[in-house]
N, C-alpha and C positions, 0 to 999 in steps of 0.2 A: 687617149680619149678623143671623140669625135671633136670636131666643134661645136655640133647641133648640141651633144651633151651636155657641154660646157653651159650654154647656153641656158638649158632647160634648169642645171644646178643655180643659175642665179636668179632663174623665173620660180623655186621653190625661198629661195633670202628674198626678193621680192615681194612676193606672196606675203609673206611673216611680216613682214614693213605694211600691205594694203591693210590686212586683219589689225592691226594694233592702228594704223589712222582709222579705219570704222571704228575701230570699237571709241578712240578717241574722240570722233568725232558724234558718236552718238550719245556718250557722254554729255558733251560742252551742249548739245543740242537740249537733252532733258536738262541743263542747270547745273549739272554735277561740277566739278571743281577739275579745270583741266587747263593746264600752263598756255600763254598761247605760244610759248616756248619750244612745246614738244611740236607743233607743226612747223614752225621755222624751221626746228632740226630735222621732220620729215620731208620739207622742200629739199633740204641740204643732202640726204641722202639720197631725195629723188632725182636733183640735178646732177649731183657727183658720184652715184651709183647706177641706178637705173638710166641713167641717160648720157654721165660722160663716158661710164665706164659699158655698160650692157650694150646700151642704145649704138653706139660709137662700134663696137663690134657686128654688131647687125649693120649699119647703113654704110658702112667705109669698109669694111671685109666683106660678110657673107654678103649681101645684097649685090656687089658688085661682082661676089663672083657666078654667081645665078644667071646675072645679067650678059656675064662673058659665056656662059653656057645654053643663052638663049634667050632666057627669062626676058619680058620686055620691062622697063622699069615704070611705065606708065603703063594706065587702063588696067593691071592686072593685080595680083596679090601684093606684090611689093610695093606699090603705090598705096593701095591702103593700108600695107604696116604704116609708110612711110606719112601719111598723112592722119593717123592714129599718135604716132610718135608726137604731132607736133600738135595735136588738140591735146595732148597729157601735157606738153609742155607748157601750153596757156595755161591750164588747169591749177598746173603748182606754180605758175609768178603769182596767176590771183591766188592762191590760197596761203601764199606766204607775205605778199601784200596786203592784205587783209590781214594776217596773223598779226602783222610789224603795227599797222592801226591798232588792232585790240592791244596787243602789248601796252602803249601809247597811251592806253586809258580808253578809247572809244569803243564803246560794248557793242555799237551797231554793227561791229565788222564782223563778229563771231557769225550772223548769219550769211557770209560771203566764203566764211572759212570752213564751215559746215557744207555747205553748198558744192564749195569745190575740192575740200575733200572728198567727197561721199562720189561726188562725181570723176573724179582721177580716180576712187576705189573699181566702180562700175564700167568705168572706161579697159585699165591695165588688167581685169579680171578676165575678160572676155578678149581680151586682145590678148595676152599669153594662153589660151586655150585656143585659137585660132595659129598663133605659132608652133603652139608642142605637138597640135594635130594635122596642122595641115601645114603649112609654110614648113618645116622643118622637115617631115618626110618628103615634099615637095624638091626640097633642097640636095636631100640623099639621094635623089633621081636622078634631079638637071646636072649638076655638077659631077666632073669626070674623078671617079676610085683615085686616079694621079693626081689630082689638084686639089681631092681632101685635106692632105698633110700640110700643104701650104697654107691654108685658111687657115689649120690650126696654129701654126708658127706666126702666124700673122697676129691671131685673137693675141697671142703672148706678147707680141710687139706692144699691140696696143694695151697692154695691160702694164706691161713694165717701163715703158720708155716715153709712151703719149699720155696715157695719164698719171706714171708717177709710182713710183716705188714704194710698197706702202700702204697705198692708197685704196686698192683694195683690200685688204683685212681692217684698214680705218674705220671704211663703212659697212664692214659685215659686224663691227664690235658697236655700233651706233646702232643698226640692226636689235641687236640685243638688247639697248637700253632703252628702243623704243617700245619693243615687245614689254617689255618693265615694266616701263611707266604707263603706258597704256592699262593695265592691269592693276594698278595700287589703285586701293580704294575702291576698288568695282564689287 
């Protein structure tokens, strides 16, 4: 399997993760009854999937290997993944600090958690359609047919050894329970 592949298969668990925080979050937004639990847990998935494990593959693998084939890593598309990556990252400390408030008792925070969910939903939506379309066949270009296979054995590096044994299937089964719970009572 490519890497790009790879990649787009966890931009479709991702996907599953944004649809269950909107729905979540439009939920909590009309009054309906929504843990502020399940966002802590979708910060958790956000951090330790979409970004220790995805994100980590895109900026330490593929991006540099672009980069060794040309790609300039400023001014150009990979500076805006790469500057995309780290407005999503604001997006879920505030939205899971703000979660950890409401938790706490303070109802004021629900609209901080609302806010920046909805907004990490709007942000990664359009930023993975920006990668499956254009950064990734971008990618199948710059990079030389030889140095394919290495990016791929690389993605496994970091999938087994840098973040953890495991670790992936952890949070595609949290995946699932957010898609769940997202869903009870709707």
């Amino acid at each position: 399997m490519k890497a790009t592949e790879i990649l787009m298969e966890e931009h479709r668990v991702i996907e599953r993760v944004l649809n269950a925080l909107e729905r979540a979050a439009q939920r909590a937004a009309a009054g309906e009854h929504v843990r502020p639990a399940f966002f802590i847990n979708a910060a958790l998935f956000i951090k330790n999937f979409a970004d220790g494990c995805h994100h980590r593959k895109e900026e330490g693998v593929l991006f540099k290997a672009m980069n060794e084939a040309g790609m300039p890593v400023e001014g150009g598309p990979i500076a805006v993944m790469l500057a995309e990556h780290e407005q999503g990252r604001a997006f879920t400390r505030e939205m899971r600090a703000a979660a950890e408030m409401w938790e706490k008792g303070d109802r004021s925070a629900l609209q901080a958690v609302v806010q920046n969910a909805l907004g990490y939903v709007a942000l990664l939506r359009q930023h993975i359609h920006k990668e499956d379309n254009i950064l990734f066949p971008l990618a199948g270009r710059v990079i030389p047919t030889e140095r394919y296979e290495a990016v791929t054995e690389a993605f496994e590096r970091v999938e087994h050894e840098e973040t953890g044994e495991g670790v992936h299937e952890k949070y595609l089964a949290l995946a699932e329970v957010l898609e769940k719970e997202s869903q009870q009572n709707a």
